[in-house]
C-alpha positions as CSV (number, residue, x, y, z in Angstrom):
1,X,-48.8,-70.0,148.9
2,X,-47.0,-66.8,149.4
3,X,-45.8,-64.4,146.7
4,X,-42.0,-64.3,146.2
5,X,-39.7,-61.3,145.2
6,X,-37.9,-61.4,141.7
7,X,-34.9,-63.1,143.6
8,X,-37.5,-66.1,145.0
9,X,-37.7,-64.3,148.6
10,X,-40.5,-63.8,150.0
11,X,-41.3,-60.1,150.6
12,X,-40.8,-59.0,154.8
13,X,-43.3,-57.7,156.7
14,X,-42.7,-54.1,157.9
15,X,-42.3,-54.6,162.2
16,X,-45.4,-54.1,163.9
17,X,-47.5,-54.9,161.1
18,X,-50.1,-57.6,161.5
19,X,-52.5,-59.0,158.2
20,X,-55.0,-57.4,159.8
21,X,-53.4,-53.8,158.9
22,X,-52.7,-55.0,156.0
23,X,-56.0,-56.2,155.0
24,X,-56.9,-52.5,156.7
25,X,-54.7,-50.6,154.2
26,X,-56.3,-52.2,151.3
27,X,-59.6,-51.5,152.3
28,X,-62.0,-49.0,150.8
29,X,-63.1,-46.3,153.2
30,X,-65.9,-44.8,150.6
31,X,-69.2,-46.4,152.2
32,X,-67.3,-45.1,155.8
33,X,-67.0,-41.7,154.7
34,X,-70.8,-41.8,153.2
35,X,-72.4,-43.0,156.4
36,X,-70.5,-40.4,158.0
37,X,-71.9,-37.5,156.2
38,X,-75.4,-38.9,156.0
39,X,-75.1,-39.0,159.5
40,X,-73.9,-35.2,160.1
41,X,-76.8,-34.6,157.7
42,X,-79.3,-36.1,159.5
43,X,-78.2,-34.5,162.8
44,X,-78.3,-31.2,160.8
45,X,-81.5,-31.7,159.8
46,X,-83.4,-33.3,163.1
47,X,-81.4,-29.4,164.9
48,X,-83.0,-27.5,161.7
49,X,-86.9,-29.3,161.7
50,X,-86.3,-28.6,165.9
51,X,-85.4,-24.8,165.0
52,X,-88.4,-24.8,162.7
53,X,-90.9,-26.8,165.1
54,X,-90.2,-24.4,168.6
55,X,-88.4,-21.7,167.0
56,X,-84.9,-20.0,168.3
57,X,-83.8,-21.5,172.1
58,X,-87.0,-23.5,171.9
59,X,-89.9,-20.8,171.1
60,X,-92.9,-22.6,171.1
61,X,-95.4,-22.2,168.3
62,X,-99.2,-21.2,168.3
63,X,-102.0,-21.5,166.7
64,X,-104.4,-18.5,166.1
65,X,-107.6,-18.5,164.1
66,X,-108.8,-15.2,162.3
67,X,-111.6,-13.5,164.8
68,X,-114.0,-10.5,164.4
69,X,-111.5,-7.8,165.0
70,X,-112.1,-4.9,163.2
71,X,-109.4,-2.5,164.6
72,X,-106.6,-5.6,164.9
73,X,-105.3,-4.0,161.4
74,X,-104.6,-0.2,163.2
75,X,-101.4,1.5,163.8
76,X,-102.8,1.2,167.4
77,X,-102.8,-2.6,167.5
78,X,-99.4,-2.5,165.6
79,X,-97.9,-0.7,168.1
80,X,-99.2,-2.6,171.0
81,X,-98.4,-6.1,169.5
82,X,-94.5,-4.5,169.4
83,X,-94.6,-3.1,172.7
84,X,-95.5,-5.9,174.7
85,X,-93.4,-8.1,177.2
86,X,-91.1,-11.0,175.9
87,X,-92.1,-13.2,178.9
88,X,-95.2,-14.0,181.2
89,X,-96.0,-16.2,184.1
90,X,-92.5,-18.0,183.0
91,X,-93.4,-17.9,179.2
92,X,-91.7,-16.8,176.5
93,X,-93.4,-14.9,173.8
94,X,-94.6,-17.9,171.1
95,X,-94.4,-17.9,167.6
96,X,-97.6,-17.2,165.5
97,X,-98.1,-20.1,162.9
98,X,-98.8,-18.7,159.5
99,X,-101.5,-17.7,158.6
100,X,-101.5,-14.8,161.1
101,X,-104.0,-12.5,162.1
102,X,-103.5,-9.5,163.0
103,X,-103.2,-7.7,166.4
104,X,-102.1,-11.2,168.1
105,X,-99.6,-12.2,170.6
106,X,-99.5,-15.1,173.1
107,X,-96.7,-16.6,175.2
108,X,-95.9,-20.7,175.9
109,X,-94.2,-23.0,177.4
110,X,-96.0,-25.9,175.8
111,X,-99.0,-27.6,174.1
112,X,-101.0,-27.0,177.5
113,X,-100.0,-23.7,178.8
114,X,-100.2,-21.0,176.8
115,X,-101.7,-16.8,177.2
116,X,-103.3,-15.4,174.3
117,X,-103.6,-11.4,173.4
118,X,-106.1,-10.4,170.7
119,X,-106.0,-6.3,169.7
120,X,-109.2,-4.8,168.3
121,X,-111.6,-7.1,168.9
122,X,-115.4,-5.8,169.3
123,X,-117.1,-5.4,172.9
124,X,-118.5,-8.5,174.3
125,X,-121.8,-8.6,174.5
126,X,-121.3,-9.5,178.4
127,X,-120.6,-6.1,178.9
128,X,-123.6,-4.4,179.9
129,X,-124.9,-1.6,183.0
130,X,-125.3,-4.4,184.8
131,X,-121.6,-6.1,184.1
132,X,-118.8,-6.0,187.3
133,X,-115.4,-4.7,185.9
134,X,-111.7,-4.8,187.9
135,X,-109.8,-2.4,187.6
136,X,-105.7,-3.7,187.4
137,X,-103.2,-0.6,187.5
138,X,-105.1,1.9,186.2
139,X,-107.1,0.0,183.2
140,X,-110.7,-1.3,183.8
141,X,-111.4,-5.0,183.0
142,X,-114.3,-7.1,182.2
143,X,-113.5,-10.9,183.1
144,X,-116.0,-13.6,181.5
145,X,-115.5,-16.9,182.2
146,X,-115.4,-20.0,180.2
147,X,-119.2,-21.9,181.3
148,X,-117.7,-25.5,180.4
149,X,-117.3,-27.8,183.0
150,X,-114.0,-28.7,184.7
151,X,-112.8,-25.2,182.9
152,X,-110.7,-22.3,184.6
153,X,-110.7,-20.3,180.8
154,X,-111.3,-16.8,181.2
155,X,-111.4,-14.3,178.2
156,X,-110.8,-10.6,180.2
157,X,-111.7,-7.4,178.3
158,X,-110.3,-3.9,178.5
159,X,-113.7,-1.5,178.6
160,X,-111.5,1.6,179.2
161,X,-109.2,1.5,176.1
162,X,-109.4,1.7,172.7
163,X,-109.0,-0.6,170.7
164,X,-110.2,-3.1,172.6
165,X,-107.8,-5.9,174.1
166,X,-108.6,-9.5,174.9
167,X,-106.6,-11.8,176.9
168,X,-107.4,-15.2,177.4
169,X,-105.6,-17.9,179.7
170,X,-106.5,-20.7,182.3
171,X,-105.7,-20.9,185.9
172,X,-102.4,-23.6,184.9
173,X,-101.6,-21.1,182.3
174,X,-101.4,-18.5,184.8
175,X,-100.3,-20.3,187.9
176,X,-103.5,-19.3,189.4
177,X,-103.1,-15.4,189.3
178,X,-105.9,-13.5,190.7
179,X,-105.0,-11.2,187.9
180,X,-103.6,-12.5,184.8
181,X,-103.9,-9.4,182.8
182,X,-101.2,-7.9,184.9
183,X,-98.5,-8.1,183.5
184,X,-100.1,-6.6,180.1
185,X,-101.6,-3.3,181.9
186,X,-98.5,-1.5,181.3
187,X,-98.7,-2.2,177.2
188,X,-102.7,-1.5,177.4
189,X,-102.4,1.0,179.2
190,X,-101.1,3.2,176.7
191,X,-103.9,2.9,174.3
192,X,-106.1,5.8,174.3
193,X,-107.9,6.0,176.8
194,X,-111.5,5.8,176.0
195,X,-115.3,4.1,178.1
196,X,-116.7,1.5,176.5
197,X,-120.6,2.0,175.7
198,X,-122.1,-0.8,177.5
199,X,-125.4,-2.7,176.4
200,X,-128.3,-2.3,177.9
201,X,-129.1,-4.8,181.0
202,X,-131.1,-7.9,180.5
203,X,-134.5,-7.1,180.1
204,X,-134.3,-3.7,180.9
205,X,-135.6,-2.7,177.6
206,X,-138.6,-4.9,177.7
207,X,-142.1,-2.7,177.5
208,X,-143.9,-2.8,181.3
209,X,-147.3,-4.4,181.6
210,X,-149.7,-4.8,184.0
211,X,-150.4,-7.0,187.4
212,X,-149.4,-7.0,190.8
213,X,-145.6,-8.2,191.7
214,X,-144.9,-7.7,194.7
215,X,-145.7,-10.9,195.9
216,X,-142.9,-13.1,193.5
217,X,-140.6,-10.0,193.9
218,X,-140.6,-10.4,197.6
219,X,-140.1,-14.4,197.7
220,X,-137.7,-15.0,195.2
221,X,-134.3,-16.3,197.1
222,X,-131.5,-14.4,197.9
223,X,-129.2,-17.1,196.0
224,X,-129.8,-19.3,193.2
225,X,-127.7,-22.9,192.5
226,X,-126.8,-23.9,189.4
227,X,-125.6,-27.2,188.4
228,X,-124.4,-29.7,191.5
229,X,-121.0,-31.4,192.8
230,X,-117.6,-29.5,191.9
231,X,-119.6,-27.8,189.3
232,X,-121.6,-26.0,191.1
233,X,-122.1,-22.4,190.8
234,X,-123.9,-20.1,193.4
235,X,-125.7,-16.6,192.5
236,X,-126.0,-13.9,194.5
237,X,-128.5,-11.7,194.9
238,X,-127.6,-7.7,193.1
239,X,-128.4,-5.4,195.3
240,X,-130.8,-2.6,194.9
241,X,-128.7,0.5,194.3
242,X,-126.6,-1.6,191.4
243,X,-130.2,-2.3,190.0
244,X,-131.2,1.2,189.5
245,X,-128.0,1.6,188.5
246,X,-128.7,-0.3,185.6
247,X,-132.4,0.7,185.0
248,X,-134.0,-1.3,186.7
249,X,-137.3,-0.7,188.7
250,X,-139.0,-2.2,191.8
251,X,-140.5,-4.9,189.2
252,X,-137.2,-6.8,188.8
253,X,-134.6,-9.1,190.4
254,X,-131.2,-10.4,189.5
255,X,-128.2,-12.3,190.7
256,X,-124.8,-12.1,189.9
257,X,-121.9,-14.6,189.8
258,X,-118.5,-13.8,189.0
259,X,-117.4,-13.5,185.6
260,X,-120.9,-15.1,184.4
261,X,-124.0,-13.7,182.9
262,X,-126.2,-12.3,185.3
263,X,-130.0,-14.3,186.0
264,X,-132.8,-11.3,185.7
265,X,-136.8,-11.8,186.5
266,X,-138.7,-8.9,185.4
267,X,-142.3,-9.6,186.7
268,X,-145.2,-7.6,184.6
269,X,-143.9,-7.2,181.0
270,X,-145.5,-7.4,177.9
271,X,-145.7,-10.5,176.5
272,X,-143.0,-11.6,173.9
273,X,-143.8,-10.4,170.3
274,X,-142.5,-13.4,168.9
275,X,-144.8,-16.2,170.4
276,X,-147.5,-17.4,168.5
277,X,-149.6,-20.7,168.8
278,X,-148.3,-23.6,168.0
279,X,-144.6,-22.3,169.6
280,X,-142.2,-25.2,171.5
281,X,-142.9,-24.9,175.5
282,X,-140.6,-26.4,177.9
283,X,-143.2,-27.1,180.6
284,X,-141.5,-26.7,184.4
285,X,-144.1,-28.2,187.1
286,X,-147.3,-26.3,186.4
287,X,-145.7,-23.5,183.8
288,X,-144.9,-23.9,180.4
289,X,-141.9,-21.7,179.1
290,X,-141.8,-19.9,175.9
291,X,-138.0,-19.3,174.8
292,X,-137.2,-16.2,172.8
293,X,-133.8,-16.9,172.4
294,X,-131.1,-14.0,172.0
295,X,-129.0,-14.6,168.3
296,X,-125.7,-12.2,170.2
297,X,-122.1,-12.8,169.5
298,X,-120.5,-13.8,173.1
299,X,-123.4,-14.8,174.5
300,X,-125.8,-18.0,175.7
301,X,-128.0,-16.1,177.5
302,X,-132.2,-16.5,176.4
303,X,-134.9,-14.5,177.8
304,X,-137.9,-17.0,178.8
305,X,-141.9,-16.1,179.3
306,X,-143.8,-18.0,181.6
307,X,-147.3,-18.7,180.4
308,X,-150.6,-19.4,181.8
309,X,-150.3,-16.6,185.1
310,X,-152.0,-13.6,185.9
311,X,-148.9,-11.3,184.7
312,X,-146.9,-11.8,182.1
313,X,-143.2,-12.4,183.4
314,X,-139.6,-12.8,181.8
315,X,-136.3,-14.6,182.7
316,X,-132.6,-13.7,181.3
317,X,-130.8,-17.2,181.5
318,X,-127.6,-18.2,180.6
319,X,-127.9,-21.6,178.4
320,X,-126.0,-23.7,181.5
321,X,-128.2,-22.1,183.7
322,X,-131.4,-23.8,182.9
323,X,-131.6,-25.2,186.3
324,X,-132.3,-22.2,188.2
325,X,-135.3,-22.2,186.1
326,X,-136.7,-24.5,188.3
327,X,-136.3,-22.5,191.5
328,X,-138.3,-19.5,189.9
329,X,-141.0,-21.7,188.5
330,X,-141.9,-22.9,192.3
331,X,-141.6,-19.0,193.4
332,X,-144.2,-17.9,190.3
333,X,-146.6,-20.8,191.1
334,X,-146.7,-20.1,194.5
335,X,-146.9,-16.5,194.5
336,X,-148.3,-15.3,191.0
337,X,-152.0,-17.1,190.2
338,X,-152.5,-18.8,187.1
339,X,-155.6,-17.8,184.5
């Protein structure tokens, strides 16, 4: 029934106006206006956790862990960390997530490409008379390579400056630059400048012995495989002037790959002070191996005494170069006699 006036009329309708806007009028707009500012909150908040999750214009974040570095804490680093380029290879300088070390820098454009800077880390241990450096615009370099499989990584060194810088990236990182320190050297290349003392060479400290060499030094190949299929690496023979270089004598060999350890046989040595009876062997064909492995930050590399021959003789290997062990067992049993 519909309502009446006083008078008994019913009430007109204003023109243009249906129930429907009627009903509208009537209705309360307090859940509307609550959905509409929990939705401009939750926008808000999804652009604010962005902000926070990549940083301003979408910095990425990284994650560093705390490193031997015992100069990353000097004015030097400081400076260097300030000084360096906001962009490289097409990234933009990350964001360190807390905590963060000192002397570190790194640039990103996501999860998968990334280039990392560390200041005032030590010498590697990689770094020896023996070691091949690059020079990039003036600073000298010492690239070591990352000995996992499938892996382009590559840690390179400055040997010429003080403190010491480490950068670290992969060929995607880098869009497969020859030289991906380069466009750091102008940053690095400020630090003092200042030679890095290398290490001695593999084996080059080991006390001479007795027994005739000639023979194994003579017939051991000029290259040496290590592991097989896309992973394969090749070593090349050092030549003679780089081994005296280094300090070595007629009564050792070595082979070089780049930005790997270096192989070394050092025929007539002493025999290692640290076998005894009873050792593990690793027996290769007719030689059993004695393994007096190296404890050295940065590196795999063991030296190895074969037993059993007329001289005593000793192998620098790289842990993923165990196969190579095999070539120079068949040189020693052919060429040095056993007791």
């Amino acid at each position: 029934m519909s309502a009446e006036n006083n008078n008994g009329s019913v009430p007109s309708r204003p023109a243009g106006t249906t129930a429907a806007g009627v009903a509208a009028r009537g209705m309360n707009k307090t859940p509307i206006v609550i959905a509409l500012v929990l939705s401009l909150l939750l926008t808000a908040g999804v652009l604010v956790g962005a902000r926070v999750l990549l940083g301003p214009a979408g910095q990425q974040q990284v994650a560093m862990s705390t490193l031997p570095a015992p100069e990353a804490e000097s004015e030097e680093c400081a400076a260097l960390i300030q000084s360096l380029p906001g962009s490289a290879f097409g990234h933009t300088r990350a964001q360190i997530i807390e905590p963060v070390p000192a002397g570190v820098a790194a640039w990103s454009s996501s999860e998968l490409e990334r280039v990392t800077l560390r200041c005032g880390v030590d010498m590697p241990f990689q770094y020896t008379e023996l070691a091949e450096t690059v020079e990039v615009d003036g600073v000298t370099w010492l690239p070591v390579a990352d000995v996992t499989a499938g892996s382009s990584l590559q840690t390179w060194y400055s040997v010429d400056r003080f403190p010491v810088v480490a950068i670290t990236a992969d060929n995607m990182s880098t869009d497969n630059a020859d030289t991906p320190v380069a466009p750091f050297t102008d940053a690095v290349g400020a630090l003092e400048q200042r030679d890095g003392e290398p290490f001695p060479a593999p084996l080059s400290q080991l006390a001479a012995g007795s027994g005739n060499c000639s023979a194994l030094i003579d017939a051991l190949p000029p290259t040496l495989e290590v592991g097989s299929g896309e992973d394969a690496i090749t070593y090349e023979l050092i030549d003679d002037p780089a081994m005296a270089a280094a300090g070595y004598g007629d009564d050792a060999v070595a082979w070089k790959s780049a930005g790997l350890e270096p192989i070394v046989v050092r025929c007539g040595v002493e025999p290692s002070e640290n076998y005894e009876a009873g050792a593990v062997l690793q027996q290769i064909n007719d030689i059993p191996w004695f393994e007096d492995t190296i404890l050295a930050t940065g590196t795999t590399s063991a030296t190895w005494y074969a037993l059993g021959r007329e001289t005593d003789i000793a192998v620098s290997l790289p842990q993923y170069a165990g196969g190579a062990l095999v070539q120079i067992s068949e040189a020693i049993e052919e060429h040095v006699p056993a007791v």
